[in-house]
N, C-alpha and C positions, 0 to 999 in steps of 0.2 A: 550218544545221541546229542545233538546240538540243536540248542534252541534260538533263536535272532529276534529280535523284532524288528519287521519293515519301519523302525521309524520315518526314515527321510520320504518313505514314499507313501507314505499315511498320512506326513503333513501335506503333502504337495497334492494328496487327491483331495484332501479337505479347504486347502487352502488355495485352489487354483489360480483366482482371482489376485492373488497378496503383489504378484510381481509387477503387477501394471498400477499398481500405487507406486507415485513416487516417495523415496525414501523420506524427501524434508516433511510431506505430508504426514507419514505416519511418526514421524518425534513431535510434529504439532500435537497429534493424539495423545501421543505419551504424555505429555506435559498435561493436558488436559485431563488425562484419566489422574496422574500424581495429583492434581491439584483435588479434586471432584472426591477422591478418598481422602483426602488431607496431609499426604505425605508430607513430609520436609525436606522433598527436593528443592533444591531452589540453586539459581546460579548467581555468584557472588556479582555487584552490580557491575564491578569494573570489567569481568568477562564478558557481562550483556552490554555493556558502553562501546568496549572494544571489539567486539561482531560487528556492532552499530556502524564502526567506524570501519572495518576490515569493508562491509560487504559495498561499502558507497566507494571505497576506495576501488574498489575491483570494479565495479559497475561504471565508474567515470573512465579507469584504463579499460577495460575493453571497448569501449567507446570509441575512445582516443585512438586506438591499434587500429581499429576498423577504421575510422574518419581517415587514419593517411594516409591509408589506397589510393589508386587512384581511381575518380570518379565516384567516390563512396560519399562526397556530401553532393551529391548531385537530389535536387527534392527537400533539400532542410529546410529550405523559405515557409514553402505551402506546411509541411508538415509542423513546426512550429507553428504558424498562424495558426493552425487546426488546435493542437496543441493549449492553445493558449488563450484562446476563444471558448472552447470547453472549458477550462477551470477557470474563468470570470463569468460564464452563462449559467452553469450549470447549479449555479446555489441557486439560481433565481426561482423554478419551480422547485426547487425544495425546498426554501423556505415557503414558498406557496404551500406546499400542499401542509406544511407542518403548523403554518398558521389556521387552517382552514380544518382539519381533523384530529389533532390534539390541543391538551392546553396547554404547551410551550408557550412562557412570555417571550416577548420580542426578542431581548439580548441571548437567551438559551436556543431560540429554532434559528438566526439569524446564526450562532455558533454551529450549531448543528450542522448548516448549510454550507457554510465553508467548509466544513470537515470532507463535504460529498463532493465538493469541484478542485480539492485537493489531490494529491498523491499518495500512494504507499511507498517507498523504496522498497520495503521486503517482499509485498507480492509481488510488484515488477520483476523483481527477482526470482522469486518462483518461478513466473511466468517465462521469462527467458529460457531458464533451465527447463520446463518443461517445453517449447518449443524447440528449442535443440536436442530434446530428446526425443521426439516426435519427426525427427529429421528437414526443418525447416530452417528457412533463414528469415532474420529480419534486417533492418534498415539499421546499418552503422550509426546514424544520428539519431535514433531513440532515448539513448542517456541525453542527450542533449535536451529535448521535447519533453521529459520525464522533470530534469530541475527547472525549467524554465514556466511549467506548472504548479510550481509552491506557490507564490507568492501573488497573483491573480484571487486565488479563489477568497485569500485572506482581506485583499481589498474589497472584492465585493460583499463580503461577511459583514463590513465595517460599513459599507454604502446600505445594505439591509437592516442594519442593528439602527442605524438613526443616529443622532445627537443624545449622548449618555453622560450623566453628571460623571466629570471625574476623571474620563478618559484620556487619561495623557498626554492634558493640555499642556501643562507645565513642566514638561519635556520634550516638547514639538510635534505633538497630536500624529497625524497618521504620516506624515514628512518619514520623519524618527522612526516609528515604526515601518514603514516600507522599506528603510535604509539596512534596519534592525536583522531582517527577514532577507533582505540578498546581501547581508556579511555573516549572517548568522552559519553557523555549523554546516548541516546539513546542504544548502546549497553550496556554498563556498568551496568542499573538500569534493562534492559533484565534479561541479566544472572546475576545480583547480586541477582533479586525479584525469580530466578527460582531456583538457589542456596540456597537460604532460605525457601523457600517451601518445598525444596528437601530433606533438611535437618530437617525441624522440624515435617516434615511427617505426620502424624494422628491429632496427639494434634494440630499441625500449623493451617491446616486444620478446623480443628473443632472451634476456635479461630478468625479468619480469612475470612470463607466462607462468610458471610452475605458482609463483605467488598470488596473480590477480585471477588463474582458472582452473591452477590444481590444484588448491588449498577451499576455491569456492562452494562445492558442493556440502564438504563435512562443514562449514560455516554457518550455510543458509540452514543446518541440520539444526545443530545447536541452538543459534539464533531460534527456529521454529520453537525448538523447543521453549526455549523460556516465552517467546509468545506465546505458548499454549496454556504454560502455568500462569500468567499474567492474563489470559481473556477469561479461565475458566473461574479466577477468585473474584474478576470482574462481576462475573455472572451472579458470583455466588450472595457478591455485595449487594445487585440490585435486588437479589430476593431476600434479603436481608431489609432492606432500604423497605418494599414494598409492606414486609411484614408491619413497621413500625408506623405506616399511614399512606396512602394513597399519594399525599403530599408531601411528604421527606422528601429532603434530596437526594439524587439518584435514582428516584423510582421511574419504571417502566412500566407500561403497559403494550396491551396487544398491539395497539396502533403503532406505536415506537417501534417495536420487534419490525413488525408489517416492514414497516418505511426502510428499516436497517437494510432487508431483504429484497425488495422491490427498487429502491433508487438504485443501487448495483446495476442492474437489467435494463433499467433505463438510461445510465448510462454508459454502457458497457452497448447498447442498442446505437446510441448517438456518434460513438465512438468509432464503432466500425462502420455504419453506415456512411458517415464521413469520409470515413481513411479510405472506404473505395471509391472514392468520387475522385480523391485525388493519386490513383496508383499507386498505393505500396504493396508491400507483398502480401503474403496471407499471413506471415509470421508478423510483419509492421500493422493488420489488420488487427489479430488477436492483440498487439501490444495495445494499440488504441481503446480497446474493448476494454480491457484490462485498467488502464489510464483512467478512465471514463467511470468505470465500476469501482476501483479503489478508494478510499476512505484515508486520508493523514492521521497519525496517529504520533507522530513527531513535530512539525515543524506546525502546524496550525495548533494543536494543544497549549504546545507553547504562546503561540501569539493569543490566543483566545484568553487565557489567563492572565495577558499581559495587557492586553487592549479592552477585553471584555469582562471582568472580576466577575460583573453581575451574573451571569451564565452561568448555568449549573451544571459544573467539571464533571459531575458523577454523571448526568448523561449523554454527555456526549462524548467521553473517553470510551462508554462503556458502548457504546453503540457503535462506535469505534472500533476498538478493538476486540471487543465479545461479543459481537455479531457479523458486524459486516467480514472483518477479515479472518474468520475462519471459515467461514459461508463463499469467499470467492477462493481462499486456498483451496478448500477441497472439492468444493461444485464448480466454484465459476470459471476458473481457469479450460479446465477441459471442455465446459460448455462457450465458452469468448472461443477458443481454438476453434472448436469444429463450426459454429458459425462461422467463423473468417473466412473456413474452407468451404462449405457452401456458398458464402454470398459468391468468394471470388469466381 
């Protein structure tokens, strides 16, 4: 007499729902849950610097492959203005409302604020992948409209914060830093990696694709992951932080959380609403949303600590990165997508 267990089909009634998660989603979890029991998982930093660097490098060549079609930069004017107009406006009610219902001082909500009219590269990236999973296209000049979003939200961060003792006069106050911010890393290997795709068109392409599209998903996997270990110790600091006094730095409260969760929506709301006014697709509508909703957690940190000392790092990394962006990887993404599909 033989005995079996159905296992494969005992997971798959229990687990029906599992396969419509995308896979970078669920190693964000993993990372999150390692972290939350205290494992000693962790990825060594030069592996997380090098994703860093892999997934911007892919993101600027697919760009670049799509931009040399022909007719594919037909629409960049308008979409960059949109683009770019969002991440200089959009600190402005958020420092409002951060001034108006927490007690953020000025240099901490003004930092705050640039984080939110800023960019993510990794959920962009997400959010790609899961639009082409979904079977949509979007607009070849989006990595474009994506870097040309850093550097805005950081100026108006600096136009909100006011005149601060100490800021960077005696290195060429914000001149120097603007300069600092479009040679820095992260834009730079953007538009250098979409530049070069741009340019070497077909042949690049043909050359290239297994490295900047078939190596991209297990990427954005990994990367996920160590962002998941990196939001949930986050987490674990500000309730750490909150135990030791209401006023330590780092601490959050409810309002804080609120704002993390709420400006996404607003503008991820602004984002698309816009993008249809000027015709892009529903897959260029979700990216906007996306755009709008995302939070920096690279290229503004940096500058905030560089331009803004006073500003308290522990809340706005953490609300950053242990909030807002795991809130739009796993919720907001599919909810920007299917807005785009209605509004369109």
């Amino acid at each position: 007499m033989r005995f079996a267990l159905p296992v494969g089909r005992a997971l798959g009634d229990r687990l029906p729902t599992m396969e419509a998660i995308p896979p970078p989603v669920l190693f964000f979890a993993l990372g999150a849950f390692a972290a939350f029991i205290r494992s000693d998982l962790a990825l060594p930093d030069a592996v997380a610097k090098g994703l860093s660097l892999y997934l911007m490098v892919a993101i600027g060549l697919h760009g670049g492959f799509a931009l040399a079609s022909p007719g594919a930069a037909v629409g960049v004017l308008p979409a960059l203005a949109l683009g770019v107009g969002m991440s200089f406006l959009l600190p402005v009610p958020a420092f409002g409302v951060l001034r108006a219902f927490t007690r953020l001082d000025r240099p901490t909500a003004a930092a705050v604020a640039g984080h939110y009219g800023s960019v993510s590269v990794v959920t962009f990236a997400a959010a790609v992948q899961a639009i082409s999973a979904a079977g949509l296209r979007s607009e070849a000049y989006m990595p474009a409209v994506l870097a040309a979003m850093e550097a805005p939200a950081i100026i108006s961060a600096l136009m909100l914060a006011g005149p601060q003792p100490g800021r960077r006069s005696a290195r060429g106050g914000k001149g120097a830093l603007l300069k600092e911010v479009l040679a820095g890393g992260p834009v730079l290997l953007l538009l250098g990696s979409m530049a070069i795709g741009w340019a070497g068109g077909a042949s690049a392409h043909a050359q290239l694709a297994p490295f900047a599209e078939g190596l991209f998903p297990g990427a954005l996997c990994l990367f996920l992951l160590e962002m998941g270990l990196v939001a949930a110790r986050q987490l674990r600091g500000a309730a750490d932080a909150r135990r030791r006094g209401p006023r330590a730095a780092g601490t959050l409260d409810a309002r804080l959380v609120a704002f993390a969760l709420l400006m996404p929506l607003f503008g991820a709301s602004v984002g698309i609403g816009m993008a249809s006014l000027i015709g892009v697709s529903h897959g260029g509508m979700a990216l906007f949303g996306v755009l709008g909703a995302s939070a920096s957690y690279i290229a503004v940190p940096a500058a905030m600590r560089l331009a803004l000392p006073e500003a308290d790092a522990g809340v706005y990394v953490t609300l950053s990165v242990a909030i807002t962006f795991p809130f739009n990887i796993t919720l907001g993404i599919p909810l920007y997508l299917w807005a785009a599909q209605m509004l369109g």
